[in-house]
N, C-alpha and C positions, 0 to 999 in steps of 0.2 A: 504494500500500500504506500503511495507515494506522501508528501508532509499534509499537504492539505488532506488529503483522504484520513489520514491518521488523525491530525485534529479536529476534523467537521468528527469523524465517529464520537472522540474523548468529551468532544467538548456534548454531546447529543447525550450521551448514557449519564455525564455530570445535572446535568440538566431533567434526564429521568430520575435520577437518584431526588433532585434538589425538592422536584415537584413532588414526591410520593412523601417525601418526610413533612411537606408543607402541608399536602393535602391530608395529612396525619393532625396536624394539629395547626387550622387556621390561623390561630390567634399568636404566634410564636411569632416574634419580631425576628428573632436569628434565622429562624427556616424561609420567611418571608425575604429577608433581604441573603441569604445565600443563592434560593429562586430566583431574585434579581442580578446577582454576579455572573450563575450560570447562563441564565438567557442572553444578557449581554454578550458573551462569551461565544454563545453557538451564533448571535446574530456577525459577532466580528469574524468567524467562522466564515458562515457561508459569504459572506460578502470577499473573504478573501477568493471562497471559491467562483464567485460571478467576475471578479476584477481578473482571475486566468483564466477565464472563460473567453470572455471580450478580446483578451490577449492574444487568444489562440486563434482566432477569428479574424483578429486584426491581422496577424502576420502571415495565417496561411491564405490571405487575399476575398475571403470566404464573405466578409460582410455586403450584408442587404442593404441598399441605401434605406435611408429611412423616410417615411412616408411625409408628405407635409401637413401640419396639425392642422384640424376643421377651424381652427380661427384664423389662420392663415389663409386656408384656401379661400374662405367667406370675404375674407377682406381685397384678394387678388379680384372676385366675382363684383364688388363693389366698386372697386378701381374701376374695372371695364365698365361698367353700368352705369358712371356717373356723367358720360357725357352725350349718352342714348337721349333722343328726343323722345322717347318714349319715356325716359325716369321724370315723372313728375317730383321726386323728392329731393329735393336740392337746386332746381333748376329754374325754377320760378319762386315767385312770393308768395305772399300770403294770396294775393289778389289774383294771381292767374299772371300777370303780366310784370314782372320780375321786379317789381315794387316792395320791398319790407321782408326779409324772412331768410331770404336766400343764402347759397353761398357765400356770394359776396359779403358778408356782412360778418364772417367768421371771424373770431377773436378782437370784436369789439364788442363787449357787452358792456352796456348802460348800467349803471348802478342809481336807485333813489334811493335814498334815508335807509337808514338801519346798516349800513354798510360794513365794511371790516376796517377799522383806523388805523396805519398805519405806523401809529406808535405802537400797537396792538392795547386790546382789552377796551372797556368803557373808559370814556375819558373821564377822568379825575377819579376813578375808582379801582382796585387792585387788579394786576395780573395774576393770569395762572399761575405764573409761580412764586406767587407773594407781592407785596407791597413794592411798588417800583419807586425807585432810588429817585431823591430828589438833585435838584444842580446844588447841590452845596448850601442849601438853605436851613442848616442844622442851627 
């Protein structure tokens, strides 16, 4: 058996042992956190065994490209579809006739009242992280 084979087994059977003493008497803080040593243990295990996995895969030339994730693909579908005269969304206004709403108008939003101040917090009242520092008016 080669090193990872031989510690994925040790560390599995430390792990059966850990669980059948815990499962013997729940309430045992020792059994409970040895159960937690060993699991860690099998987890650093197998993860050794998935990282020469990968390895082997990698070098004997074997790996699959890997697929593009559905939020990627959605977004490449969007791209295309944002300058179809058929996409009503984005492409006109509110009105029909590219007046208010649109594209165009991206990253300028309007703020009224209530806004966020730029000193941060309410003015003249504390910040989140406590009372803010005055200019030297002690």
């Amino acid at each position: 058996m080669d090193e990872i084979g031989k510690r994925l087994h040790d560390a599995a059977e430390k792990c059966i042992k850990s669980y059948e003493a815990w499962r013997q008497d729940k309430k045992n803080q020792e059994a409970r956190e040895s159960l937690n040593e060993t699991l860690h243990d099998l987890r650093r295990a197998t993860a050794a065994l998935e990282i020469d996995m990968i390895r082997e895969e990698r070098l004997s030339g074997s790996a699959r490209p890997m697929p593009t994730p559905v939020h990627r693909s959605m977004r490449k579908q969007d791209d295309e579809n944002f300058g179809n005269a058929n996409d009503d969304i984005g492409n006109r206004g509110e009105d029909g006739n590219g007046n208010g709403g649109g594209h165009e108008n991206r990253g300028q939003q309007r703020r009224s009242g209530g806004g966020h101040h730029r000193a941060g917090g309410r003015p003249g009242g504390p910040h989140r992280g406590g009372p803010r520092e005055s200019g030297g008016n002690e």
